[in-house]
TIZAMI-903211 format. One record per residue (C-alpha): x, y, z. Coordinates in steps of 0.2 Angstrom, whole numbers, padded with zeros to 4 digits, always signed. Example, Ala and Ser with C-alpha at 12.3 -4.5 7.8 and 13.67 -1.06 7.14 Angstrom:
! residues 2
> east:north:up
> +0062:-0022:+0039
> +0068:-0005:+0036
! end
This chain:
! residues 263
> east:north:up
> +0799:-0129:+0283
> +0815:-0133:+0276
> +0821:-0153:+0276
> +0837:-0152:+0273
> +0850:-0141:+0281
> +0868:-0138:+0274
> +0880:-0144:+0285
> +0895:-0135:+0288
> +0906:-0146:+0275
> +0893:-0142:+0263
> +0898:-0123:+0265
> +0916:-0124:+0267
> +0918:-0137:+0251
> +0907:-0124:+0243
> +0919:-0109:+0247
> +0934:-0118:+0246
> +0932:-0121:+0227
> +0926:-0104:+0223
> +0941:-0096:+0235
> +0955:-0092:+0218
> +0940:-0084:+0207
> +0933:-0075:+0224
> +0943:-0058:+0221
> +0940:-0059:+0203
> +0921:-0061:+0207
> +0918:-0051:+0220
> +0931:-0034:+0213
> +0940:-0036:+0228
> +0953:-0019:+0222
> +0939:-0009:+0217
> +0928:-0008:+0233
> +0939:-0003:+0243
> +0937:+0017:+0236
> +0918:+0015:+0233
> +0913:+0008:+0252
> +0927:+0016:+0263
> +0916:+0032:+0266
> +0900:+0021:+0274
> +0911:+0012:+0282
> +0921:+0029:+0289
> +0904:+0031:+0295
> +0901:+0020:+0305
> +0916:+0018:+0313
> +0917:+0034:+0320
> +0899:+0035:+0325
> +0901:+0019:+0335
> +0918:+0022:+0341
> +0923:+0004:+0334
> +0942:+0000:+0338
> +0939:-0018:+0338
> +0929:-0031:+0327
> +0925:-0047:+0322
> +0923:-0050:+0303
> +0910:-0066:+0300
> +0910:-0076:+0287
> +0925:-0064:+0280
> +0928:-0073:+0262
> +0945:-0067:+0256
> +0945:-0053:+0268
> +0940:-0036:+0260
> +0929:-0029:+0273
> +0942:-0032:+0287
> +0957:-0026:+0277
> +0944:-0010:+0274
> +0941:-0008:+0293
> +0960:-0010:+0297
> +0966:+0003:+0285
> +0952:+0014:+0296
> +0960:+0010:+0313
> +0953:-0006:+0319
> +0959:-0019:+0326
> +0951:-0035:+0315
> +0948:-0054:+0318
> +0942:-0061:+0305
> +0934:-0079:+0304
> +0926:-0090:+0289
> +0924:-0108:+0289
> +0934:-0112:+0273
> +0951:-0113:+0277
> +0954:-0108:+0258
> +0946:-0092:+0261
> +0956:-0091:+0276
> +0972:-0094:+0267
> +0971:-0079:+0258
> +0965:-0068:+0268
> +0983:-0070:+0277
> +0991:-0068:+0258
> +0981:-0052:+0255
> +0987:-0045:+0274
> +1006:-0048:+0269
> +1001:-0039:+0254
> +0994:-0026:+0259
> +1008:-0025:+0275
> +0991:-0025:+0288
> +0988:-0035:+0305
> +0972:-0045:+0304
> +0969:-0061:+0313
> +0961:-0074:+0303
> +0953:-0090:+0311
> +0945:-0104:+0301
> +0931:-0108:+0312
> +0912:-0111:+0313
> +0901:-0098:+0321
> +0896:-0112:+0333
> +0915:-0113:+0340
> +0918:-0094:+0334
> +0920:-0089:+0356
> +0931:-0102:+0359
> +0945:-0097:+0351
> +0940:-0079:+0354
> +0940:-0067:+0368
> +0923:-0058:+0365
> +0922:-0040:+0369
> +0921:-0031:+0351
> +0914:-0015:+0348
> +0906:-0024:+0332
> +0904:-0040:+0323
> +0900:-0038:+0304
> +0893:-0053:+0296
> +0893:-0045:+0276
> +0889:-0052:+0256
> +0875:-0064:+0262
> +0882:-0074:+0274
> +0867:-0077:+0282
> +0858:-0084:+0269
> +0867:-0099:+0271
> +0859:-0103:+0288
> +0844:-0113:+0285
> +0835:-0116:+0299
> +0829:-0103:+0314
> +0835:-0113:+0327
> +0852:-0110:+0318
> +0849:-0093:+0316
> +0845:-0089:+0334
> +0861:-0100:+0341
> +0872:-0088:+0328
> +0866:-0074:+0332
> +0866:-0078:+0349
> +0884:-0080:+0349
> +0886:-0064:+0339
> +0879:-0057:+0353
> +0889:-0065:+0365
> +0904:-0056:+0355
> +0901:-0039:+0360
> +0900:-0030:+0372
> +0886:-0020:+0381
> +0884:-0005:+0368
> +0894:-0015:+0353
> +0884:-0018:+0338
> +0881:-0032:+0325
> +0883:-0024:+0307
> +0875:-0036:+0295
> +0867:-0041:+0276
> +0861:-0050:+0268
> +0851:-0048:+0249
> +0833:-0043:+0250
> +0824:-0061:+0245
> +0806:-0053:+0247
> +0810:-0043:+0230
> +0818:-0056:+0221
> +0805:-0068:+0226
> +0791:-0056:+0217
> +0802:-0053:+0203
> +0806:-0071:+0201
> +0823:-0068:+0188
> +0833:-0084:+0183
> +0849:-0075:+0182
> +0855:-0061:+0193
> +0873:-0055:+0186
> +0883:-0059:+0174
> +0902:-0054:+0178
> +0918:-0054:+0168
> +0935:-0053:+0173
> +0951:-0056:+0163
> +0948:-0073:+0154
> +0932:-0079:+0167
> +0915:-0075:+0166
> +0904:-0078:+0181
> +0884:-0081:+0178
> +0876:-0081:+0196
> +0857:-0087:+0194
> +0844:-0093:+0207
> +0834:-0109:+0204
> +0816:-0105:+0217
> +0813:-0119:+0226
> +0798:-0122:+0239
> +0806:-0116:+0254
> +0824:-0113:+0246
> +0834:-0104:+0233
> +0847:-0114:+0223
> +0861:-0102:+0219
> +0870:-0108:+0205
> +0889:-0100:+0200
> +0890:-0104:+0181
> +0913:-0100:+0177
> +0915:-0098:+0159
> +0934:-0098:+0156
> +0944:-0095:+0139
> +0961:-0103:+0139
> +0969:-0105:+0121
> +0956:-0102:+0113
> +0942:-0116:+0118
> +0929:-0110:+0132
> +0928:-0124:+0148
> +0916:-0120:+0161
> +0913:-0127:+0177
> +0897:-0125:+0188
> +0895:-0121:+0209
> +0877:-0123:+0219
> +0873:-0121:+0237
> +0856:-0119:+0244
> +0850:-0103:+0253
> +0835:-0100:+0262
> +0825:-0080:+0259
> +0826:-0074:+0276
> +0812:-0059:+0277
> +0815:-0044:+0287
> +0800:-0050:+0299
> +0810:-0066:+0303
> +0825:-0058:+0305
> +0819:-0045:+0316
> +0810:-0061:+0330
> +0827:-0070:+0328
> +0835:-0055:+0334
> +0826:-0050:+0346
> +0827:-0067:+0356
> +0844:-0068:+0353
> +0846:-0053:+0365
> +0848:-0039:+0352
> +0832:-0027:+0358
> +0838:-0010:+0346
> +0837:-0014:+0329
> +0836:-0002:+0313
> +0834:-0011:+0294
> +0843:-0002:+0281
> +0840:-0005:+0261
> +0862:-0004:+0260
> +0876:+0000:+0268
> +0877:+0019:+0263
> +0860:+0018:+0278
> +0846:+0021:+0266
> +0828:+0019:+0270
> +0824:+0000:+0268
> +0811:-0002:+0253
> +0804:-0021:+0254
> +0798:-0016:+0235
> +0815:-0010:+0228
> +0828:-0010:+0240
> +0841:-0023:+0234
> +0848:-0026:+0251
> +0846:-0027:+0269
> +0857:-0022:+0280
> +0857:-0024:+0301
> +0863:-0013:+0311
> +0856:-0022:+0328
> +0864:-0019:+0347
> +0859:-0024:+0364
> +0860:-0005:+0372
> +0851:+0012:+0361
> +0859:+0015:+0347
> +0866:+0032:+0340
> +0855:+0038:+0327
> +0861:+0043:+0308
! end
């Protein structure tokens, strides 16, 4: 069992630093041509015209869905994260609501009834405990309605854990570099985000960690399940291949109460 678990502060100090080297990171402009058609996808198989983006970061798989039609909330629990998610919708001139909340008081300020909630970049991982797990995705479920569906992922643990490598991906954008490396731990991983930054000629760096736990497709399946989510397909990434425990480097939910329309 885990000892520790991160409390919600943990998360949101750990976001809030990280939020003005997210976009950078994460190639916020570029994504938007190279997932748009999975995406396309899914929306009109599922008929979604209203979602709930969870744990949304700075907002890119929201602003995505609204420039496909749907009407988006989305929530994270760092208010700097939240902060520019409402610079990037006056930017990019679209309606998304954005909420700094936990996912624990997520329905009170919500009226529930989505055609989906999407919970994306391993947000998950940052849940610790199953306990926590089940209320969250309990409340997930209490989100949508009868045929909505929870869109999900998170990184496939069970392949890093055989492989065991110290650094994951290194990342350079304008004067940053970002190392991202895992630390393996009994029960945990340690993800550590190692900024490198030139500025007049001298390299500072600064280094981020937060602790994750390798959730396995098994567990996740048992938490969904008693969380009232009885159809559930695992994919190994968003474009809805098959799911390869061996090689597939994510793993992606596509979970609802009701049968689900197949691919």
């Amino acid at each position: 069992m885990i000892d520790q678990a991160l409390s919600n502060g943990d998360i949101r100090s750990f976001y809030d630093d990280l939020a003005p080297d997210y976009d950078a990171m994460t190639s916020f402009e570029q994504r938007f041509v190279r997932d748009r058609p999975f995406f396309r996808v899914l929306v009109e198989n599922h008929r979604i015209k209203r979602a709930l983006d969870a744990g949304c970061g700075t907002g890119f798989h929201s602003f995505l869905l609204a420039k496909l039609g749907v009407d988006m909330t989305a929530v994270d629990v760092s208010p700097a994260m939240v902060a520019k998610v409402k610079e990037h919708a006056t930017a990019l001139d679209l309606n998304v609501k954005a909420i700094a909340s936990n996912f624990q008081t997520t329905p009170e300020k919500l009226d529930g009834g989505f055609d989906a909630v999407f919970c994306m970049g391993n947000t998950l991982a940052h849940i610790l405990s199953q306990g926590e797990m089940q209320n969250t995705l309990t409340t997930f479920s209490s989100l949508v309605h009868e045929q909505g569906i929870l869109f999900a992922q998170v990184v496939n643990f069970r392949k890093i854990l055989r492989e065991k490598k110290k650094i994951q991906s290194v990342k350079e954008a304008d004067d940053k570099i970002f190392v991202r490396s895992y630390e393996y731990c009994k029960d945990w991983i340690e993800f550590n985000l190692l900024t490198l930054t030139r500025k007049n000629g001298n390299l500072t760096d600064s280094m981020r960690s937060i602790r994750l736990r390798p959730w396995t497709v098994r567990e996740l399946q048992e938490t969904l399940a008693a969380a009232g989510f009885s159809q559930t397909t695992f994919y190994g990434g968003i474009n809805m291949e098959t799911f390869s425990e061996e090689h597939s480097k994510d793993i992606v939910i596509l979970a609802s109460r009701s049968p689900l329309h197949p691919f």
